[in-house]
N, C-alpha and C positions, 0 to 999 in steps of 0.2 A: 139295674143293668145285669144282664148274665150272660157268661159264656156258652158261644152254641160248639163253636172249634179251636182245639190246640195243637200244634205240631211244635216237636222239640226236635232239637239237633244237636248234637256233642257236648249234650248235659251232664255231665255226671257219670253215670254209665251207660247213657243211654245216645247209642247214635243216630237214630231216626225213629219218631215214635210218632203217630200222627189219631186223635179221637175228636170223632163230629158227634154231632147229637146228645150234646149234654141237656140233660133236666134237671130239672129245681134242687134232687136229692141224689146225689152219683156217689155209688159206693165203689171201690178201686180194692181189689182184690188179687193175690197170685204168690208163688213162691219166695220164699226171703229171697231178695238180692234180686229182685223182677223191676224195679223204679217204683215203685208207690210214693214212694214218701218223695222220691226226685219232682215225680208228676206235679204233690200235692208245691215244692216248691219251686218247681218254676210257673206254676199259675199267681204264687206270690209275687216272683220276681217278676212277670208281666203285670199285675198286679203294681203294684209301686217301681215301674220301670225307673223314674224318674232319682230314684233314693238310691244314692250307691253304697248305703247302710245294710241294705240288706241281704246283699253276698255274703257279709258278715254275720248276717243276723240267721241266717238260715245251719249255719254253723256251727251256733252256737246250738242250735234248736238239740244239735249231734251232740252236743257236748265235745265238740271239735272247737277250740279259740285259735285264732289267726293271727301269729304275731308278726309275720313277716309275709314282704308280698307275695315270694315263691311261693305261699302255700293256696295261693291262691288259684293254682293246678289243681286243686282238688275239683275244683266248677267243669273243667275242661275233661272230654270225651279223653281216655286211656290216659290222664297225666298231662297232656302235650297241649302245649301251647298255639302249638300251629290249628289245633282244631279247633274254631270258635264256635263258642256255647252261640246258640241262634230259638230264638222264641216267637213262635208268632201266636195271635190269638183272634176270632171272631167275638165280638162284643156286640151282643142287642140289646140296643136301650131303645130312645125314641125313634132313631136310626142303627144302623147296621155299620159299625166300624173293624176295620183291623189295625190290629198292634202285635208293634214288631220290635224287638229288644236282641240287640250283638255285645256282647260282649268280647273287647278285645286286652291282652297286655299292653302296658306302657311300658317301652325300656329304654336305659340310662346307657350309655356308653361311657366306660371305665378306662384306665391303662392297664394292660397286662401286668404290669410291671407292678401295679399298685396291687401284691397279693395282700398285704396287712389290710390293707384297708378293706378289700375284699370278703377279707376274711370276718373284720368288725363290722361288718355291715355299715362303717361312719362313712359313706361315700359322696362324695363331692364333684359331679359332671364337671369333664374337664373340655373346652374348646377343642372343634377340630385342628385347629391352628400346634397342638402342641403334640400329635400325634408326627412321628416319624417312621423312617424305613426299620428300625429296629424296635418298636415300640405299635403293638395292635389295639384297638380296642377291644373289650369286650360288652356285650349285652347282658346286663343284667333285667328282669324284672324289677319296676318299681312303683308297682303299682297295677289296676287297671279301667279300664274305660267302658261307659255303657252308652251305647249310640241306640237310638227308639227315636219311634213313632209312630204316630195316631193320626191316619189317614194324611193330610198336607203340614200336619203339625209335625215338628221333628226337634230332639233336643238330646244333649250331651250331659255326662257325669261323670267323676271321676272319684276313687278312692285309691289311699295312698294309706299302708298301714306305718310303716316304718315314720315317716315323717308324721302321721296325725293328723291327717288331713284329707279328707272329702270337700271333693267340689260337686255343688247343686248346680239345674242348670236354670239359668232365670226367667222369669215372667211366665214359669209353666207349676201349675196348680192342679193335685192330679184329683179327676172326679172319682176314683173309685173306690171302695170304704173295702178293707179285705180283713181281715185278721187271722190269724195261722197259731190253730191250739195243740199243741203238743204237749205229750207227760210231764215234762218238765216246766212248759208255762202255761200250763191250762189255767194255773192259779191267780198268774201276775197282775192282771187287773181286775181282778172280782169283787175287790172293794170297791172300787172307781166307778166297776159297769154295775156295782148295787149301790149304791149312792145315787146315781143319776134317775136308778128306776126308783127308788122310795121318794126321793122331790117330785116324782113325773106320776105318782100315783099308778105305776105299772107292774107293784112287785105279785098282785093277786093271780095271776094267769101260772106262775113260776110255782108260788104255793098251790094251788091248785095242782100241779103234774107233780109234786113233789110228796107232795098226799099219797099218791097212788104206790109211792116207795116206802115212806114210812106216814101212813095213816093220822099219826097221836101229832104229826106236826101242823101248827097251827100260825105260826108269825114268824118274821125274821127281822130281828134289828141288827143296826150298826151304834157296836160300842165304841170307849175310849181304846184310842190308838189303835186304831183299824180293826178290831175285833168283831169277830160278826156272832152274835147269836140267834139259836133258832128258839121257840119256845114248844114244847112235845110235851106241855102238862101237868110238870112238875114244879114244884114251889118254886124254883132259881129259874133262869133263861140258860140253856147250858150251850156251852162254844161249840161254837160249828167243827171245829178241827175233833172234837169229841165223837163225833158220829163218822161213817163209816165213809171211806173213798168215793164210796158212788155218791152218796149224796152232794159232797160237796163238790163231784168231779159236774153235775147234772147241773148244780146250780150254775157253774161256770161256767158250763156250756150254753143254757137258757138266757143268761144275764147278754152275755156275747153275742146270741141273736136279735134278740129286741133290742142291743145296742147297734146293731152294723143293716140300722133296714135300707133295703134298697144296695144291698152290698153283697161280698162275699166272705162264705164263712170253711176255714179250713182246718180240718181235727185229722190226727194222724194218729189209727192205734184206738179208735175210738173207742174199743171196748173197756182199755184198761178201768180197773175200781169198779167193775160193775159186775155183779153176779148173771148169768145168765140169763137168771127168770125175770129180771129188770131190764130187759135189753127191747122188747117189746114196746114197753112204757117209753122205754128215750127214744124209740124211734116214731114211737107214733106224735110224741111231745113236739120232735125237732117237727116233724111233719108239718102240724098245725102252725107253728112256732112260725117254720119260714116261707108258710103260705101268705098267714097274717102280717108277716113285715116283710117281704118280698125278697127273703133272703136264699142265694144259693149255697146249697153247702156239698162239700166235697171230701168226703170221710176212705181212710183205710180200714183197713182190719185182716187177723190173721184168723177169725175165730168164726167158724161155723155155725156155734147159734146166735149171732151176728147177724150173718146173712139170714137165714131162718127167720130171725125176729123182721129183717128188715124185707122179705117177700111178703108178710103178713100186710104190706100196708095197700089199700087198695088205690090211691094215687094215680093217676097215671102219668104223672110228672116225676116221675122216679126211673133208677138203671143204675144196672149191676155194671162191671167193666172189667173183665178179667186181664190182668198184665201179663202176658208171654215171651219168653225171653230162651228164644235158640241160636244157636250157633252166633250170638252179639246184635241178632236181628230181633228188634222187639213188634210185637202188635198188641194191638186191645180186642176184648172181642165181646163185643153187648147183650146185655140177655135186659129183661123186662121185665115186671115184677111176674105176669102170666107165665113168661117162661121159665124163671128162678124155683116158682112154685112146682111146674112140672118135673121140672130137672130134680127136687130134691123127694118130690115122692117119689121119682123111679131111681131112687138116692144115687143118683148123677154126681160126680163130684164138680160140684159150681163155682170153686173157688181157684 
């Protein structure tokens, strides 16, 4: 399945952002503080509509943690509650579906009167029955709600940080396989997703592109207590953490697609750990990579020979997507790999 259209509404920073014509490989491009990385998560969050794990999880992605529900303004266009985050998306699998995901607050009615408790966040809804004329409620946040749907399908979720608790909503199984790689969890299952490919006799394709970065490597196993080694020649198998960012930032990346076939694949920052003159090789690797398992991937980057490396691909299942962000009014604006190429020999700034 892949997305062909997304429109977002009171995301983040973003109040109205609308891009059609996704391909296989979309690169997301623009100014710091343009939504990229917003983009890359609300396709998540449409993505696993269903999970209301991952408001949170996208947060963490920031190194932002969420301990209470207020802070869950940060999802919502300027702070403000009144503006709901709103997601839709086009999905082409064997049919043509749309999804659509609201997020709203949940709030508690309090007594004015109860500031201690206010204050400790221990709050306990009190019946209307005990409000009087000198005695108001107040609205608190506590919590919030994620209402979607996929085409006549439609279901609820809820999270609740202060109390602990997330509600699923039942008898709904989501089909779509997404993973969302950022600096900070590029790593977290690359033992998991190289396990599954050494059982599945799948790890040759990976060493193979991995050659092309460093040549002398030859084998990857998996040690005691998750340790991965590569072998590059010499008498011992020497730890993967030994060798240089890009390598094992590539492995993580590769393992992740031949794990998510038939899914979506999302890297934010995609450059980081990689030398320039490598950037070529992982884009023509991912190329093949999510031809052969029919994977879409949806990458940022701030880095020029990024895009460079990434015009070099002759694909025509590829696009560039520049983020533009005036006056709080965003757009996208697409160029092609033909035109990416034009643009930077008449050194166009592309980005």
């Amino acid at each position: 399945m892949k997305y062909t259209k997304l429109l977002i509404q009171n995301f983040r920073g973003i109040q109205t952002l609308e891009i059609t014509d996704f391909k296989q490989l979309n690169l997301l491009v623009g100014r710091n503080n343009c939504g990229k990385t917003s983009v890359l998560e609300a396709l998540f969050l449409i993505s696993g509509m269903a999970n209301p794990q991952l408001p949170v999880a996208i947060n963490f992605f920031r190194d932002f943690g969420l301990a209470k529900d207020e802070a869950f303004d940060c999802l919502f266009y300027n702070l403000d509650f009144n503006r709901l985050p709103r997601i839709e998306a086009i999905v082409q699998g064997a049919t043509e579906k749309k999804r659509t995901l609201t997020i709203a607050p949940i709030y508690a009615n309090y007594l004015s009167s109860d500031n201690q408790k206010l204050k400790n966040h221990d709050l306990a809804p009190l019946s209307d029955q005990t409000f009087n004329v000198t005695t108001s409620p107040l609205q608190v946040v506590a919590g919030i709600q994620q209402d979607f749907s996929e085409d006549q399908q439609i279901g609820h979720a809820e999270a609740h940080l202060q109390e602990g608790q997330f509600v699923l909503p039942e008898n709904y199984k989501e089909p779509l396989r997404c993973a969302f790689l950022s600096t900070k969890t590029a790593m977290s299952q690359l033992e998991q997703r190289l396990s599954q490919l050494l059982v599945q006799k799948n790890l040759t394709p990976i060493i193979l592109v991995l050659k092309e970065i460093e040549p002398a490597l030859s084998d990857i196993r998996l040690g005691a207590n998750g340790m991965i080694y590569v072998d590059i020649g010499l008498d011992k198998l020497l730890p993967l953490n030994l060798m240089g960012d890009g390598i094992r930032r590539v492995l993580a990346i590769l393992s992740a697609v031949f794990d998510l076939k038939n899914g979506i694949l999302l890297l934010d920052e995609i450059e980081n750990g990689f030398h320039y003159s490598s950037l070529t090789t992982l884009w023509k690797a991912l190329a093949l990579a999510a031809q052969e398992f029919n994977v879409q991937i949806f990458a940022t980057t701030h880095s020029y020979e990024c895009v460079e490396a990434f015009a070099t691909l002759e694909q025509p299942a590829i696009c560039l997507y520049r983020i533009d962000r005036k006056a709080n009014k965003h757009q996208a604006f697409a160029s092609t790999a033909k035109m990416l190429r034009v643009g930077i020999e008449n050194e166009f700034e592309v980005r």
